[in-house]
C-alpha positions in Angstrom: -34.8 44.2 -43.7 -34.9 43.2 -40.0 -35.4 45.6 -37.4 -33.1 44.6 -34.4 -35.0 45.5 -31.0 -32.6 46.2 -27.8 -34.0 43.9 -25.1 -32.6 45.8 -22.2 -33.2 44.4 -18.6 -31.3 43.5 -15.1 -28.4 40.9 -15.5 -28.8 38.6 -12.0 -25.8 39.4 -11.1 -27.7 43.3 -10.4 -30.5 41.7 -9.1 -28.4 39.8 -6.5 -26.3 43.4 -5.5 -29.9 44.9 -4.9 -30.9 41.6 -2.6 -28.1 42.1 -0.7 -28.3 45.7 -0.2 -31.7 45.6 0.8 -30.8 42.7 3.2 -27.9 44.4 5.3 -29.9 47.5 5.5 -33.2 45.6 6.8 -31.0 43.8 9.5 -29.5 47.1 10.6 -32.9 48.7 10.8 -34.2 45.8 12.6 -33.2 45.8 16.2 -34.3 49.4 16.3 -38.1 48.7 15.1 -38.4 46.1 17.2 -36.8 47.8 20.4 -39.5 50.7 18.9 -42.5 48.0 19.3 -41.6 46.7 23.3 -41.6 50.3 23.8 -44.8 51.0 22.6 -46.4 48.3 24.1 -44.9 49.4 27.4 -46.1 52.7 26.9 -49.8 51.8 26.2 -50.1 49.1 29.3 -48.2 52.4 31.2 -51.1 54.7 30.3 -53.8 51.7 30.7 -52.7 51.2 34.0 -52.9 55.3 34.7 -56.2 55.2 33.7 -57.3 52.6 35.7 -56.0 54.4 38.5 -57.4 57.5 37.2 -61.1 55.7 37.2 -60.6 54.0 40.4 -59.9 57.3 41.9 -62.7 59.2 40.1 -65.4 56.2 41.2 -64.2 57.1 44.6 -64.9 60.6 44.7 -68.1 60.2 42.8 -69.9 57.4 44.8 -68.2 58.7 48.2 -67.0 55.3 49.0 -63.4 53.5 48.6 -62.5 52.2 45.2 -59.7 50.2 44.5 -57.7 49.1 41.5 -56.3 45.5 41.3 -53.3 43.8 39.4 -52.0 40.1 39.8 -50.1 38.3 37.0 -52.3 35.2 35.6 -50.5 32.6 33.2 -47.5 35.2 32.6 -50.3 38.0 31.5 -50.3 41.2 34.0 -53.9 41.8 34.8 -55.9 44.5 36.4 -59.4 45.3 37.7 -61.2 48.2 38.8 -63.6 48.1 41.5 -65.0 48.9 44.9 -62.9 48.0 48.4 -64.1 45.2 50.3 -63.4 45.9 53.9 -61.0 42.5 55.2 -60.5 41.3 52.0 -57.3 42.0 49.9 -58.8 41.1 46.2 -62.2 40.2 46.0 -62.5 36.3 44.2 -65.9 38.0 41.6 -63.8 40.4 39.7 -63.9 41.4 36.2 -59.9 40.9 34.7 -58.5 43.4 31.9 -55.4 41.7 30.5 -52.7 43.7 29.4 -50.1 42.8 26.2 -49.0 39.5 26.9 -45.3 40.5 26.3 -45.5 42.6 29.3 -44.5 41.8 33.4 -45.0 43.5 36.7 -40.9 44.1 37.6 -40.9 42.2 40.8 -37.1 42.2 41.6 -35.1 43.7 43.7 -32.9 46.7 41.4 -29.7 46.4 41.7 -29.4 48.9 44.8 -31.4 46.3 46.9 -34.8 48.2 46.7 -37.9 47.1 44.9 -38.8 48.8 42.0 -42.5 47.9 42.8 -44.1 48.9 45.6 -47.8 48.9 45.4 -49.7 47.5 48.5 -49.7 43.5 48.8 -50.3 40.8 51.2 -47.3 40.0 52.3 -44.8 43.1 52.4 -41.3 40.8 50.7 -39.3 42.0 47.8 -39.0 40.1 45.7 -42.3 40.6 45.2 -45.2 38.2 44.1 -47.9 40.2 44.2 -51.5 40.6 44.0 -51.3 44.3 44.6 -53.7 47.1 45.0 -54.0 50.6 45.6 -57.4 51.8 47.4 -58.9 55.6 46.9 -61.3 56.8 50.1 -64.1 59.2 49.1 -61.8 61.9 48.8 -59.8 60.5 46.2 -56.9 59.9 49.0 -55.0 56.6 48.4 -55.7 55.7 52.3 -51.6 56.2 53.4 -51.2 53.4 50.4 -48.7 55.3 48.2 -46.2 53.5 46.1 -45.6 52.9 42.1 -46.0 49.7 40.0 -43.0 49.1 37.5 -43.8 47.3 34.2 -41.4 45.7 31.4 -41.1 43.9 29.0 -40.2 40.1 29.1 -38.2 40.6 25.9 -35.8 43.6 26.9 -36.0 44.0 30.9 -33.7 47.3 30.4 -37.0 49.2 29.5 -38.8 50.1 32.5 -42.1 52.6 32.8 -43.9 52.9 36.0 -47.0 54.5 37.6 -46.6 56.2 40.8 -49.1 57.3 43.4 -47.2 59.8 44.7 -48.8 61.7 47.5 -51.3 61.5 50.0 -53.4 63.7 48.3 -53.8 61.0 45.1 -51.3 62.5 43.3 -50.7 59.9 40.0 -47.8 60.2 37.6 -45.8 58.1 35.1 -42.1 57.9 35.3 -39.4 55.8 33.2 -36.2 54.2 33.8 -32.9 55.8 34.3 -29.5 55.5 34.5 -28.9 57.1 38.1 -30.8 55.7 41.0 -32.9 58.7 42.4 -33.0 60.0 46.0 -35.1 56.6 47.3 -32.5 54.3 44.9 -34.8 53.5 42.2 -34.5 53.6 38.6 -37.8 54.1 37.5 -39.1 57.4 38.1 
């Protein structure tokens, strides 16, 4: 006498239900992770950028002589240095550059309200900007009359905005993100 096993299993026509289940729900849920990712990245060069600020500002006060944090955009990469001021001299040529994420870019456009979004100290006051730019802390941790904010996005959705504003005379430093209404001054990014 034979014993008779049941062999149970998946018929393919199961496994192929399961494939495409799994696919619709990954390409729903994938504009959302990756709109997730470009804002984190914006988020971290946002607080790298504040802390630069933050130590440029700090130098200042500690040494008792002006400091200044530096950002140009090499080869499509946003970079910025922290250092001491040279009196006559925008951006010294010897610096040590820190490279944000690659997918990230100084907004340098005019918003659609005809205003710059960034407004940081450079050598030739036009919008649209091309940068370098700079902000400069005295020995007070003053920003020397050189208030202003610098916007960043990111080069794969341009709707996200975060920004770093000096805001006062005093040194005052925040962060601020885009909106949907233009604020008192017609920017977006506050």
């Amino acid at each position: 006498m034979g014993k008779f096993r049941s062999i149970q299993g998946y018929t393919l026509l199961e496994i192929l239900v399961v494939v495409v289940i799994v696919g619709i729900l990954s390409a729903i849920a994938a504009p959302s992770w990756l709109e997730f990712l470009n804002r984190q990245k914006l988020n971290a060069g946002v607080d790298r950028i504040y802390w630069a600020m933050r130590s440029a500002q700090s130098n200042a006060k500690r040494d008792k002589i002006t400091w200044q944090v530096s950002f140009r955009e090499e080869n499509s990469i946003v970079q910025w240095s922290v250092h001491p001021a040279e009196s006559q001299i925008f951006i010294p040529d010897d610096l040590q550059w820190n490279n944000l994420n690659q997918d990230l870019e100084i907004y340098k456009d005019k918003n659609n309200k005809g205003v710059c979004e960034t407004t940081l100290a450079q050598p030739t006051r036009s919008c649209p900007t091309i940068g370098p730019w700079r902000v400069q802390f005295n020995y007070k941790g003053n920003p020397n009359g050189q208030i202003g904010q610098i916007t960043l996005t990111n080069k794969n959705s341009s709707k996200l905005q975060r920004c770093v504003y000096v805001s006062t005379l005093i040194g005052n430093l925040r962060n601020g993100k885009n909106h949907p209404k233009a604020n008192g001054s017609k920017k977006y990014c506050y």
